[in-house]
PDB file of N, CA, C and O in Angstrom:
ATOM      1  N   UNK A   1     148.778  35.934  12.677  1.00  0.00           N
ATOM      2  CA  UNK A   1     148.102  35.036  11.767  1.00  0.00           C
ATOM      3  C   UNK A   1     147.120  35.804  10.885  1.00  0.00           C
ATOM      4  O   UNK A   1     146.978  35.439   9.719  1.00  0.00           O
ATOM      5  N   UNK A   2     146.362  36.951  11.414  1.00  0.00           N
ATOM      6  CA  UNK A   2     145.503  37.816  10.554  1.00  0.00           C
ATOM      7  C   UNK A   2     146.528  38.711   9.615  1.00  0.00           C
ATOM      8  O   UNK A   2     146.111  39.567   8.835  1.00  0.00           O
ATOM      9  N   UNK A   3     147.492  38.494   9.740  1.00  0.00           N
ATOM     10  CA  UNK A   3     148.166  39.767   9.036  1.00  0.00           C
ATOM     11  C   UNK A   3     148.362  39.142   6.966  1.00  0.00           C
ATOM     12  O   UNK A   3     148.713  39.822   6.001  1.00  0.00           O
ATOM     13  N   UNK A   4     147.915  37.518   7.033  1.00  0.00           N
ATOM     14  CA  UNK A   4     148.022  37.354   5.651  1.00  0.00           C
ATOM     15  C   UNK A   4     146.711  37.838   5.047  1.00  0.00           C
ATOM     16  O   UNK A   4     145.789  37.289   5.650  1.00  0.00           O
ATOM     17  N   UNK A   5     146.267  38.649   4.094  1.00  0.00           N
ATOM     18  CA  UNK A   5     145.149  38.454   3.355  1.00  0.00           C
ATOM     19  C   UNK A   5     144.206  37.101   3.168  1.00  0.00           C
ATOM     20  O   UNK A   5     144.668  35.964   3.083  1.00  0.00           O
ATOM     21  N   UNK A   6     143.085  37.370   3.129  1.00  0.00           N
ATOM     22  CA  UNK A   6     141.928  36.575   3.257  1.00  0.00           C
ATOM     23  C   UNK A   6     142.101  35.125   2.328  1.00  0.00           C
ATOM     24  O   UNK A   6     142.334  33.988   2.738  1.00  0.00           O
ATOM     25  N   UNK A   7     141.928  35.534   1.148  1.00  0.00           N
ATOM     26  CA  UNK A   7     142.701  35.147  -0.384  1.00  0.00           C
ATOM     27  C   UNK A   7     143.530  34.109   0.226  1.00  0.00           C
ATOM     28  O   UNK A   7     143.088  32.960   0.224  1.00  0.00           O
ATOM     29  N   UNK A   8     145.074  34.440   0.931  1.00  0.00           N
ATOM     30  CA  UNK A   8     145.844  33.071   1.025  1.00  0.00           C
ATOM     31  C   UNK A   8     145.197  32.570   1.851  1.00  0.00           C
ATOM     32  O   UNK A   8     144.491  33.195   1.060  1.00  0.00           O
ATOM     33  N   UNK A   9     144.619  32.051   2.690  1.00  0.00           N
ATOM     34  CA  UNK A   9     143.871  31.018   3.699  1.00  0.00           C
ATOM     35  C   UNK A   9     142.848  30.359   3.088  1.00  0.00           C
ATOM     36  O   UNK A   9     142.413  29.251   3.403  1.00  0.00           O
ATOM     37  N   UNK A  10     142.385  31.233   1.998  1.00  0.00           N
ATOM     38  CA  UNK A  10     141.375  30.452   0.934  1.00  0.00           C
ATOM     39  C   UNK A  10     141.989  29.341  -0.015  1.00  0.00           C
ATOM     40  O   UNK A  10     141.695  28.168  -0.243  1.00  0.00           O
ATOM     41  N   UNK A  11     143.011  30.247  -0.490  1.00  0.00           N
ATOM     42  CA  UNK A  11     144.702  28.825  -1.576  1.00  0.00           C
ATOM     43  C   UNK A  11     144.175  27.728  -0.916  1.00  0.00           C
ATOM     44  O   UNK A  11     143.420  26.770  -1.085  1.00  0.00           O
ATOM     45  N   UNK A  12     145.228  28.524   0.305  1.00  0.00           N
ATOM     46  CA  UNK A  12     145.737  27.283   1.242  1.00  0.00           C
ATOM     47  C   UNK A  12     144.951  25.996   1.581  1.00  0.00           C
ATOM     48  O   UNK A  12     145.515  24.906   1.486  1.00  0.00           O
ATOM     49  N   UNK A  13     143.924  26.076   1.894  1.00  0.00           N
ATOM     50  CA  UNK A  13     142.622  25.507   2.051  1.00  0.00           C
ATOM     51  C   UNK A  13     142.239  24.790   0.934  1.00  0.00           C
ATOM     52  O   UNK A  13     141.855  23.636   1.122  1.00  0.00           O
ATOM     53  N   UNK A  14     142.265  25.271  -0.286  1.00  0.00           N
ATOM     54  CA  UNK A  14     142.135  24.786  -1.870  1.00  0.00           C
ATOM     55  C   UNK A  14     143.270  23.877  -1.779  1.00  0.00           C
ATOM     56  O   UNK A  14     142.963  22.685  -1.754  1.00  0.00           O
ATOM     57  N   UNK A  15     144.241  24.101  -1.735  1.00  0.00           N
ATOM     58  CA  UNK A  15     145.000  22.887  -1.869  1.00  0.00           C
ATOM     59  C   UNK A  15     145.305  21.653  -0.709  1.00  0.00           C
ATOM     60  O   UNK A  15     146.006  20.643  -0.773  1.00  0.00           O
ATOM     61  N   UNK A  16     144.750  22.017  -0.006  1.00  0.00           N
ATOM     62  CA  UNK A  16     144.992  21.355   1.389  1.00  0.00           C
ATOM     63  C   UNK A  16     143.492  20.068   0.653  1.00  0.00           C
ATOM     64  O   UNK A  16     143.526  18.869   0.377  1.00  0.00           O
ATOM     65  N   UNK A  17     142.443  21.050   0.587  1.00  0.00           N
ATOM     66  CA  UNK A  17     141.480  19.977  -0.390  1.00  0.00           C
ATOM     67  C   UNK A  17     141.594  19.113  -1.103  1.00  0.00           C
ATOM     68  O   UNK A  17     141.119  17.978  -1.121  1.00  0.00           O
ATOM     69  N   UNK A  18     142.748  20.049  -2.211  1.00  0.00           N
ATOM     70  CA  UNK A  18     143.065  19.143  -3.258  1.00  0.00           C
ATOM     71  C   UNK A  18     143.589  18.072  -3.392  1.00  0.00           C
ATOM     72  O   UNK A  18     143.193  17.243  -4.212  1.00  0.00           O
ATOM     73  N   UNK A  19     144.595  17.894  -2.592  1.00  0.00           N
ATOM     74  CA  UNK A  19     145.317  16.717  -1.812  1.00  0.00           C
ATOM     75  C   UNK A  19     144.509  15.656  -1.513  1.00  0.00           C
ATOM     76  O   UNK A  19     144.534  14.596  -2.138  1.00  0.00           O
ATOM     77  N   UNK A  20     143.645  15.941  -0.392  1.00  0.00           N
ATOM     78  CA  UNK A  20     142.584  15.108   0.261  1.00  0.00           C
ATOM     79  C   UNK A  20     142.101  14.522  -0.662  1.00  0.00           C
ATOM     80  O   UNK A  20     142.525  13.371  -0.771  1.00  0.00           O
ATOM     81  N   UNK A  21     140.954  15.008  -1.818  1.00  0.00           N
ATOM     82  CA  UNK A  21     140.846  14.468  -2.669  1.00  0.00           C
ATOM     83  C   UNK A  21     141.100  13.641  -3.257  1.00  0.00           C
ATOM     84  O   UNK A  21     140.428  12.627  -3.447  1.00  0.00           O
ATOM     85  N   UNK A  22     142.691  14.056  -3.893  1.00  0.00           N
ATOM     86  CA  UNK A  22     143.584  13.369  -4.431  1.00  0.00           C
ATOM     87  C   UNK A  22     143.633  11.439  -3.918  1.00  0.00           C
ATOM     88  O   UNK A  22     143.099  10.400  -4.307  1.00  0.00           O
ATOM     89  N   UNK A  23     144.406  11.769  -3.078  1.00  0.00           N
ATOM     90  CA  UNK A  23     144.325  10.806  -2.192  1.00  0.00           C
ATOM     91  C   UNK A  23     142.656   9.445  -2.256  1.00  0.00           C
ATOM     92  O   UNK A  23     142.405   8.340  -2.738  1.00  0.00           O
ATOM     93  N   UNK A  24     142.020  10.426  -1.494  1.00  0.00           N
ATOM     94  CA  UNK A  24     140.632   9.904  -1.731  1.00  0.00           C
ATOM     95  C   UNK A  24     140.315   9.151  -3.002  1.00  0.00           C
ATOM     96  O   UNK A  24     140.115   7.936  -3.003  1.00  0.00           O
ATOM     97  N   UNK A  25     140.280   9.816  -3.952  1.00  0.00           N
ATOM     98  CA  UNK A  25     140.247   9.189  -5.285  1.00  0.00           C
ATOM     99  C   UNK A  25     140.962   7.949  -5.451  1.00  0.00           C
ATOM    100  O   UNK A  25     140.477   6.826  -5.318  1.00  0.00           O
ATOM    101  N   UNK A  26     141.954   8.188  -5.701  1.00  0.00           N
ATOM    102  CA  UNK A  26     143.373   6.829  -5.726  1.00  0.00           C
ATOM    103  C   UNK A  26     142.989   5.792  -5.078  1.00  0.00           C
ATOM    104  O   UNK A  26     143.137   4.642  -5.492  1.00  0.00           O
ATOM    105  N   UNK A  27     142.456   6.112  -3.989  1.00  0.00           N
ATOM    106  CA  UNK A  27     141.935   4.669  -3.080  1.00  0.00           C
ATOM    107  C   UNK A  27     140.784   3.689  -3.459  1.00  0.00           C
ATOM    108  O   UNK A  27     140.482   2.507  -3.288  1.00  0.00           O
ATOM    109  N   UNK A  28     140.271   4.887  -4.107  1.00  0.00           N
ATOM    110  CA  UNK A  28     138.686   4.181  -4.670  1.00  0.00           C
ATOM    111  C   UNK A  28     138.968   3.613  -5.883  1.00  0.00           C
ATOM    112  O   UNK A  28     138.420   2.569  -6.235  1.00  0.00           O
ATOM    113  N   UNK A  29     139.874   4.271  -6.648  1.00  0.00           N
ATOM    114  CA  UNK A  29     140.282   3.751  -8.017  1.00  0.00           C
ATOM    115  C   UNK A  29     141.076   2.106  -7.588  1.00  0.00           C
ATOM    116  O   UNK A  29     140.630   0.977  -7.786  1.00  0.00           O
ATOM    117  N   UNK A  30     142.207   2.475  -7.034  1.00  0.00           N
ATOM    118  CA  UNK A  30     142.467   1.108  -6.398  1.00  0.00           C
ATOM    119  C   UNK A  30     141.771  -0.121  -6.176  1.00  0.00           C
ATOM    120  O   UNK A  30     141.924  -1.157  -6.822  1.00  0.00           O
ATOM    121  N   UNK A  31     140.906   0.094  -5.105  1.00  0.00           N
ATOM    122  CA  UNK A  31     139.928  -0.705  -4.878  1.00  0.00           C
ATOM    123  C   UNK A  31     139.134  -1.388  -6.018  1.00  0.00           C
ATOM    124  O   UNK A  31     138.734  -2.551  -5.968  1.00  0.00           O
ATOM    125  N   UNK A  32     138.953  -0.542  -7.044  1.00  0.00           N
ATOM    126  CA  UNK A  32     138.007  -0.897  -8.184  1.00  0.00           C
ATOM    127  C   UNK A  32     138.727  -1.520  -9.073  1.00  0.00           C
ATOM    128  O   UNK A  32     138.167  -2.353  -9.786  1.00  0.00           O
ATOM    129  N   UNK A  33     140.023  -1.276  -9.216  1.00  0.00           N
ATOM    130  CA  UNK A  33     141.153  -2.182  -9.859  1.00  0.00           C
ATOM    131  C   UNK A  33     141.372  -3.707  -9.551  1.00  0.00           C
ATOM    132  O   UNK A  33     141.254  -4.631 -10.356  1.00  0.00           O
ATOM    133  N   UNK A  34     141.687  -3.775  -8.329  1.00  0.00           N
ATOM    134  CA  UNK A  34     141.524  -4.983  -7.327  1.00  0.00           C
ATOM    135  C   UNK A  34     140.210  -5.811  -7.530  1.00  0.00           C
ATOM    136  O   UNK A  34     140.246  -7.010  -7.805  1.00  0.00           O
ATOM    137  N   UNK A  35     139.130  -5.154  -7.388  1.00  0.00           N
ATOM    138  CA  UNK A  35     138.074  -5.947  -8.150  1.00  0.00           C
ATOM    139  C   UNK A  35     137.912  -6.481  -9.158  1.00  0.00           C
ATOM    140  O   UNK A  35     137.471  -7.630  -9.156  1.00  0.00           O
ATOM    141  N   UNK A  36     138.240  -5.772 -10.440  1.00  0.00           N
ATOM    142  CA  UNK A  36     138.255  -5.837 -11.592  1.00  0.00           C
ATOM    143  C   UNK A  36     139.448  -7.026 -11.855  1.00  0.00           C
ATOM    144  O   UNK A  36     139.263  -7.830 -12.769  1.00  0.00           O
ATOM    145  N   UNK A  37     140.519  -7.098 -11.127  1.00  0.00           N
ATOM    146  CA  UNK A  37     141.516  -7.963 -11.668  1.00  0.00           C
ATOM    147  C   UNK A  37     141.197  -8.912 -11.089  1.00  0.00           C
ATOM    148  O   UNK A  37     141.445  -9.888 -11.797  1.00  0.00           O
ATOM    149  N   UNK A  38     140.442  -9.411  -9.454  1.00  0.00           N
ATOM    150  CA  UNK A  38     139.780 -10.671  -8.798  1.00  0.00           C
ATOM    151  C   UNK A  38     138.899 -11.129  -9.970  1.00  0.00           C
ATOM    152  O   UNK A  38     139.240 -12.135 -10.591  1.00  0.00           O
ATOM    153  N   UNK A  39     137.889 -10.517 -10.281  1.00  0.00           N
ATOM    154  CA  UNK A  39     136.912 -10.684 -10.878  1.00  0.00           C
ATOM    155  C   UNK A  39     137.350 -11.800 -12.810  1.00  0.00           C
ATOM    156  O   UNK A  39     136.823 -12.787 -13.325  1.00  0.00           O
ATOM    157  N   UNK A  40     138.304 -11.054 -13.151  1.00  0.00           N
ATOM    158  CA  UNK A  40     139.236 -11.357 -14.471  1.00  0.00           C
ATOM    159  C   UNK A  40     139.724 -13.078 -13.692  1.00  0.00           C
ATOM    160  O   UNK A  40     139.445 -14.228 -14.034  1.00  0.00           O
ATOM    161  N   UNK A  41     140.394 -12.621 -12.757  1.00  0.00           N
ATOM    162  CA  UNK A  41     141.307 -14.133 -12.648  1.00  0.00           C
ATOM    163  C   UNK A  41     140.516 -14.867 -12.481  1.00  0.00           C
ATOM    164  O   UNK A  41     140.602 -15.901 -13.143  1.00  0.00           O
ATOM    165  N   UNK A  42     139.245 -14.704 -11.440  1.00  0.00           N
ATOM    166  CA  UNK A  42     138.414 -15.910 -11.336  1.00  0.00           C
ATOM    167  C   UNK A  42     137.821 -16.582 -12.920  1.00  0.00           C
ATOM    168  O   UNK A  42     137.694 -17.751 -13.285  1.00  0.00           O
ATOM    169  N   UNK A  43     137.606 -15.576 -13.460  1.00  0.00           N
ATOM    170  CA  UNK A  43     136.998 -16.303 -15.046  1.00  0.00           C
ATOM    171  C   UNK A  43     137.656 -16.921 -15.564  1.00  0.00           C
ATOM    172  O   UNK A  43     137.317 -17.935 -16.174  1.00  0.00           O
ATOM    173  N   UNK A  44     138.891 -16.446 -15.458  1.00  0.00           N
ATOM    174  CA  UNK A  44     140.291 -17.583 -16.185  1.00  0.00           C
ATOM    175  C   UNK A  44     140.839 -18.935 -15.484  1.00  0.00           C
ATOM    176  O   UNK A  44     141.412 -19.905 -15.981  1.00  0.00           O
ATOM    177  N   UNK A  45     140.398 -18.608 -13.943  1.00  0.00           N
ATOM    178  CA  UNK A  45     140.467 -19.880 -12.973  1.00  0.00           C
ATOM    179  C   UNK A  45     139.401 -20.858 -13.618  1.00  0.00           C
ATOM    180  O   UNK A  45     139.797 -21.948 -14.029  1.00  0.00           O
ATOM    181  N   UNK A  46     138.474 -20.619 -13.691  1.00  0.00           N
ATOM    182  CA  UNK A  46     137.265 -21.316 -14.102  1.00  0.00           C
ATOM    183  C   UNK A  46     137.252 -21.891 -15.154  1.00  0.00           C
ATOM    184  O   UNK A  46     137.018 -23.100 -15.159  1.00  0.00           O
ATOM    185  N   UNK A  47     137.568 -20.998 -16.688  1.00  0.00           N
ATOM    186  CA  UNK A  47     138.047 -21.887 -18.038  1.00  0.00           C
ATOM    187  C   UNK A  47     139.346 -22.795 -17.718  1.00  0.00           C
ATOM    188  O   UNK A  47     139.718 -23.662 -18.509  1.00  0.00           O
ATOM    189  N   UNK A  48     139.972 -22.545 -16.567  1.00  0.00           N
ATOM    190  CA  UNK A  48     141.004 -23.670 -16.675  1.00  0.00           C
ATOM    191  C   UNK A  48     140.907 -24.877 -16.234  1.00  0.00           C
ATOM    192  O   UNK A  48     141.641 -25.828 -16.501  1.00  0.00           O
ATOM    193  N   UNK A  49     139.255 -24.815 -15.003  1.00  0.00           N
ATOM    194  CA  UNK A  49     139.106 -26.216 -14.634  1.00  0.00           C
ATOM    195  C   UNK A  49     138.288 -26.737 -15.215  1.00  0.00           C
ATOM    196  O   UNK A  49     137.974 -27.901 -14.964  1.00  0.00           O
ATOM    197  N   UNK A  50     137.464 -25.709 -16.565  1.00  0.00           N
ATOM    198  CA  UNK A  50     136.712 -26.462 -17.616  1.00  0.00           C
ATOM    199  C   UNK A  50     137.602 -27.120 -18.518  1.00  0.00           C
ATOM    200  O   UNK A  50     137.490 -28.341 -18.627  1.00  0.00           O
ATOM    201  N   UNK A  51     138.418 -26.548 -19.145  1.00  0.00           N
ATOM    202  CA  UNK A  51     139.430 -27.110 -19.756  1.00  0.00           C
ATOM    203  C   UNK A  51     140.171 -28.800 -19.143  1.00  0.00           C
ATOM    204  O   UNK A  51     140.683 -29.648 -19.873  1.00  0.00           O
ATOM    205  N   UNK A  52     140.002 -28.879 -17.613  1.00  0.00           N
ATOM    206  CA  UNK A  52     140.678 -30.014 -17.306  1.00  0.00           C
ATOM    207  C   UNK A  52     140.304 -30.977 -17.044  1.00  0.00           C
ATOM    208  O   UNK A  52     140.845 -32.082 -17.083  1.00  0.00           O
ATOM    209  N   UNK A  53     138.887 -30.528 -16.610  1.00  0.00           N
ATOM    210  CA  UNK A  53     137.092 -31.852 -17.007  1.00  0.00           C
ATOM    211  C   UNK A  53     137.420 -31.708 -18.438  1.00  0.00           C
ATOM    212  O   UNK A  53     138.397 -32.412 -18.693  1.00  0.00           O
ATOM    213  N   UNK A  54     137.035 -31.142 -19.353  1.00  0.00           N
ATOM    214  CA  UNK A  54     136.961 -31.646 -20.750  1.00  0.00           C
ATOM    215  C   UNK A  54     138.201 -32.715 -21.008  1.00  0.00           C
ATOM    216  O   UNK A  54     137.962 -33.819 -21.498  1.00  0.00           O
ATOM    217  N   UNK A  55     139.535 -32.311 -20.646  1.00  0.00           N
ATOM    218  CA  UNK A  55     140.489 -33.140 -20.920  1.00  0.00           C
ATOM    219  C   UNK A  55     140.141 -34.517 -20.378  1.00  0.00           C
ATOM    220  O   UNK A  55     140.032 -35.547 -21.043  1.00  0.00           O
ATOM    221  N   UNK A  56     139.982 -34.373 -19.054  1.00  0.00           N
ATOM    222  CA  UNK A  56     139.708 -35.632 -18.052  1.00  0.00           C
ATOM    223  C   UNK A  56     138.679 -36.823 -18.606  1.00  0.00           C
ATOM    224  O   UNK A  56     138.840 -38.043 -18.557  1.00  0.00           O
ATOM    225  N   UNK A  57     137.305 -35.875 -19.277  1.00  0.00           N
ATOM    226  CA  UNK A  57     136.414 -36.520 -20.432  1.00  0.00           C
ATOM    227  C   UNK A  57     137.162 -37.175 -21.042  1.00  0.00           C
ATOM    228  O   UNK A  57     137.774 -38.092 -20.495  1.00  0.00           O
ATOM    229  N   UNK A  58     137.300 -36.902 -22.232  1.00  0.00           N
ATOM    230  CA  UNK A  58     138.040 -37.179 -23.553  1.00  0.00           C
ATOM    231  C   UNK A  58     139.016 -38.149 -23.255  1.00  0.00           C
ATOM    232  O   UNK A  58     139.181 -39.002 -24.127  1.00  0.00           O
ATOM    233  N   UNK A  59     139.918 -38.254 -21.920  1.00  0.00           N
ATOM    234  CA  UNK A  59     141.044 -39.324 -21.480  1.00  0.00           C
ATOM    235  C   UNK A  59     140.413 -40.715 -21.229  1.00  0.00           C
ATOM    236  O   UNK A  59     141.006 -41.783 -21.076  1.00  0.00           O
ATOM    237  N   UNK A  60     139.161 -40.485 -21.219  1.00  0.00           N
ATOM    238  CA  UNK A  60     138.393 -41.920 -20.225  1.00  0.00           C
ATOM    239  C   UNK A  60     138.124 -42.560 -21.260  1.00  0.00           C
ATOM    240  O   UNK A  60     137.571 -43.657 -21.182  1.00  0.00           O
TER     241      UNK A  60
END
């Protein structure tokens, strides 16, 4: 195992990171997506049951 230079175990390690990272990131981005699109639908849930009191108004 000592017989590779120092250097590749350092790569190796760099990309073994990089990955992790990778990963890591994506999840958080995810998550923040998922929010962002809950967050969107509820506002559009909401103009739609304003929209159906106003109608409901206006019918009476």
């Amino acid at each position: 195992m000592l017989s590779l230079p120092w250097w590749v175990y350092l790569v190796v390690s760099g990309i073994v990171f990089s990955g992790y990272m990778t990963v890591r990131t994506a999840a958080q981005e995810r998550k923040i997506d998922e929010s962002f699109i809950e967050k969107e639908g509820e506002i559009y849930m909401e103009r739609i049951r304003e929209e159906k009191m106003r109608r409901s108004q206006q019918s009476l």
